[in-house]
C-alpha positions in Angstrom: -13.5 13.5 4.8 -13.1 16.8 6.9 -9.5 15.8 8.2 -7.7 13.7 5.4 -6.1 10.8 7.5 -2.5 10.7 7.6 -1.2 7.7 5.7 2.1 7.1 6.0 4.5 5.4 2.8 7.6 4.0 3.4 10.7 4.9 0.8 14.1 3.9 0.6 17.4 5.3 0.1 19.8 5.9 -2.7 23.2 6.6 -3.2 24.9 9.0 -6.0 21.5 10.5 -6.5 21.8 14.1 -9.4 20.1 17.1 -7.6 21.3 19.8 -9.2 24.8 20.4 -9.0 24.8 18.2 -6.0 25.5 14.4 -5.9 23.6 13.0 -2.6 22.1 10.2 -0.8 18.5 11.2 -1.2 15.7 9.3 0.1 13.5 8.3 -2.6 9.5 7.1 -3.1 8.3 7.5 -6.7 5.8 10.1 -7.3 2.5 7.7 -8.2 2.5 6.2 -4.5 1.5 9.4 -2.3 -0.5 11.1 -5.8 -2.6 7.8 -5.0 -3.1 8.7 -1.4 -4.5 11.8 -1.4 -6.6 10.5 -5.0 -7.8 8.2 -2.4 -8.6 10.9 0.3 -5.5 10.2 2.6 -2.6 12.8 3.6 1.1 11.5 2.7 3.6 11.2 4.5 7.3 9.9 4.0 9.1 7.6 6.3 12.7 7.2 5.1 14.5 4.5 7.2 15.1 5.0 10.8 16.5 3.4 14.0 14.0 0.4 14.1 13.3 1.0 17.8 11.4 4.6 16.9 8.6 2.2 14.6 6.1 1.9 17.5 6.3 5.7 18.3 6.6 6.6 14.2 3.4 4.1 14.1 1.7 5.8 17.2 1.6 9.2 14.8 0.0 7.6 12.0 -3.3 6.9 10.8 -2.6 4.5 8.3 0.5 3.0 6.6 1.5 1.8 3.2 4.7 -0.5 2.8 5.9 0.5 -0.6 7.3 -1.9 -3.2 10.9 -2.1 -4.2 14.3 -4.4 -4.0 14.0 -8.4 -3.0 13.8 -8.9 1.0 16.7 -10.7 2.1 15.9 -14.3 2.4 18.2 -14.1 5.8 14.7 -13.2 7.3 12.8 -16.3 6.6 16.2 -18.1 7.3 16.8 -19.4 3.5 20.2 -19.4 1.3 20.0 -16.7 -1.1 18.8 -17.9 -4.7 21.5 -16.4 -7.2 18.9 -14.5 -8.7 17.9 -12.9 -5.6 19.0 -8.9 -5.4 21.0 -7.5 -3.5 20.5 -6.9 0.4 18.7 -3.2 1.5 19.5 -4.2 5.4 18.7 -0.9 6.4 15.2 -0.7 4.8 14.6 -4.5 5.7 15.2 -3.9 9.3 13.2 -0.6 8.8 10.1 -2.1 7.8 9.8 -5.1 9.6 10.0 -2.9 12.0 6.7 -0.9 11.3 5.1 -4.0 9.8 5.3 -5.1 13.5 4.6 -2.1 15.0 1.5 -1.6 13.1 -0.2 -4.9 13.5 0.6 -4.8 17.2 -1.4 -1.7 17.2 -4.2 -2.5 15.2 -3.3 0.1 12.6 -5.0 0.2 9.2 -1.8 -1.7 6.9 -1.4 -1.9 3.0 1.1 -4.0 1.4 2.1 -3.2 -2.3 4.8 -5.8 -4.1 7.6 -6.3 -1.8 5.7 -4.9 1.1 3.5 -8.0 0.5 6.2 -9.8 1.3 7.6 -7.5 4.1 4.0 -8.4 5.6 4.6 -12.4 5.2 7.9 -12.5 6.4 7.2 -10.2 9.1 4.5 -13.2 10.2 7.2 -15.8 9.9 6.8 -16.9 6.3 8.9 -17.6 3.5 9.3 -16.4 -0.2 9.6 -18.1 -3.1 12.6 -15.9 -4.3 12.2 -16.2 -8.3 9.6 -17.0 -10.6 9.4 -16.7 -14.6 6.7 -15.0 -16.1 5.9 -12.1 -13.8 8.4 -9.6 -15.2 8.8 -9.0 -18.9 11.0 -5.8 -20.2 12.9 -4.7 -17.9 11.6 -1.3 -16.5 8.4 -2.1 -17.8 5.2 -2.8 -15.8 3.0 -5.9 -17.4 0.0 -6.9 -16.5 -2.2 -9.8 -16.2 -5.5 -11.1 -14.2 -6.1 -11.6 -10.6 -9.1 -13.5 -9.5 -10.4 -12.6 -5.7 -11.1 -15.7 -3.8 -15.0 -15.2 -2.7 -15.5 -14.6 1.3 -12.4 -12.4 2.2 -11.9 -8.7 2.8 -9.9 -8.1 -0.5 -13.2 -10.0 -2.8 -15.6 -7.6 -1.1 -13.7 -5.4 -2.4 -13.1 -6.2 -6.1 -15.3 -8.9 -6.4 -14.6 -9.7 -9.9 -11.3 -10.9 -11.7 -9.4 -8.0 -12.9 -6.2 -6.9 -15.0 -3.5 -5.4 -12.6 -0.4 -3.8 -13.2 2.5 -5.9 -12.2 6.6 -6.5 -11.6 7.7 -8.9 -9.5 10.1 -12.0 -9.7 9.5 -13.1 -5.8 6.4 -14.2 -4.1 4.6 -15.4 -1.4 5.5 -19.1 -0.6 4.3 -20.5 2.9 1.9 -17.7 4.4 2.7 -16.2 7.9 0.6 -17.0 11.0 -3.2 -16.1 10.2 -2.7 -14.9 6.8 -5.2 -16.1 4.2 -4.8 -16.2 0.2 -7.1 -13.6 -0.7 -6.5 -13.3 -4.5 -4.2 -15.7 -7.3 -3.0 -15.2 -10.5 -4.0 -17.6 -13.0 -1.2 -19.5 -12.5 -1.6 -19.9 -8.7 0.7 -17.3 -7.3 -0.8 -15.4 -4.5 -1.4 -12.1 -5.7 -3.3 -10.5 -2.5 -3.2 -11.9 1.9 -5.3 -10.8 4.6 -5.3 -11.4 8.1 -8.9 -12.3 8.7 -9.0 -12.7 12.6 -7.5 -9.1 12.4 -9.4 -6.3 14.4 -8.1 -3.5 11.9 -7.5 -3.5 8.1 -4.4 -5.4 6.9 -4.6 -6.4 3.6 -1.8 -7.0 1.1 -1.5 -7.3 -2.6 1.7 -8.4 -5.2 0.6 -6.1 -7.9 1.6 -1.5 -8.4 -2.0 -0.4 -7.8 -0.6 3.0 -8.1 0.7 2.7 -11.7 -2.9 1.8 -12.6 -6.4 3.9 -12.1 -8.4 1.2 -9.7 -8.4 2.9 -6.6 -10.5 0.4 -4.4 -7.8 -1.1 -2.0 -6.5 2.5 -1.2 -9.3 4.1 -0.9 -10.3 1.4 1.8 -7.2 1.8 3.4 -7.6 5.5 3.7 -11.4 4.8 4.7 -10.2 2.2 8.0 -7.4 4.4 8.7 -10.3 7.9 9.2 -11.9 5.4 11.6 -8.7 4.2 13.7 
């Protein structure tokens, strides 16, 4: 690609942050998420939370966009009572990327959910989450893995048509899918592990697993490939 289209990644804040001998809110997006965007051919950009009424013109910049994993959506969203093993609230980042998750698909824009920004994607689309789930997460700061079989016909099976070991860390997921979405890929005990919006025109494809703490660089590269074409 002659111009590397400009993906952008969301990332969320944090309080009492070290930076030298400075203790500040920094806004944070581990390393491995924009290293796998320009791996993938993309240019990386940042997108701290903001006012949620500037996500259609932050959107309107972009060619692409990545919602980033991280912390449990707040089940206030999809109008459950919080489980008591549900995290804490990030409001600002939940309003934040709603926010863009809606701006995007109203525009068409090429859209990648990873872990919680699956979910973003299927709340965003007026679905719920199953807020905890045993098995998914073993040592705690430690990424397992386990197998994720494509189901044939969709987007993300034309992409990685065979079952394959992903890296993982989740204890929410999917429950009843937003309007349109489709099941595109299950773990092998049933949990959906990748949705698609089929009747999309534009690339929207989202996945439970941390494709950027592995090497497989399909689903990114695909994103960055639709987003060079928006």
């Amino acid at each position: 690609m002659a111009d590397r289209p400009l993906i952008g990644v969301s990332t969320y804040l944090e309080s009492g942050t070290r930076w030298g001998v400075w203790e500040l809110e920094a806004a944070l997006l581990p390393a491995v998420y924009p290293r796998l965007v320009q791996r993938a051919g993309g240019l990386a950009a940042m997108l701290p939370p903001d006012d949620p009424a500037r996500a259609a013109a932050t959107v309107a910049r972009l060619d692409g966009l990545v919602i980033a994993g991280g912390p449990d959506v707040d089940p206030v969203h999809y109008g459950a009572e919080r489980h008591p093993r549900t995290g804490a609230p990030a409001r600002e980042r939940d309003a934040w990327e709603l926010a863009l998750t809606e701006a995007a698909l109203a525009a068409g824009l090429p859209l990648l959910g990873v872990c919680r920004g699956m979910q973003v994607l299927n709340v965003a689309l007026g679905g719920t989450l199953t807020q905890h789930i045993e098995g998914h997460v073993g040592t705690p700061g430690v990424f397992g893995r386990h197998l994720v079989k494509p189901v044939p016909g969709t987007r993300y099976a034309a992409l990685v048509p065979e079952e394959t070991s992903v890296p993982t860390y989740h204890h929410q997921c999917v429950d009843r899918l937003g309007r349109g979405l489709l099941a595109s890929a299950h773990a092998e005990d049933g949990t959906v592990e990748a949705i698609e919006l089929p009747e999309r025109e534009g690339w929207m494809v989202g996945v439970q697993w941390h494709p950027e703490m592995g090497e497989d660089e399909r689903v990114m590269r695909a994103l960055v490939e639709a987003a060079a074409l928006s």
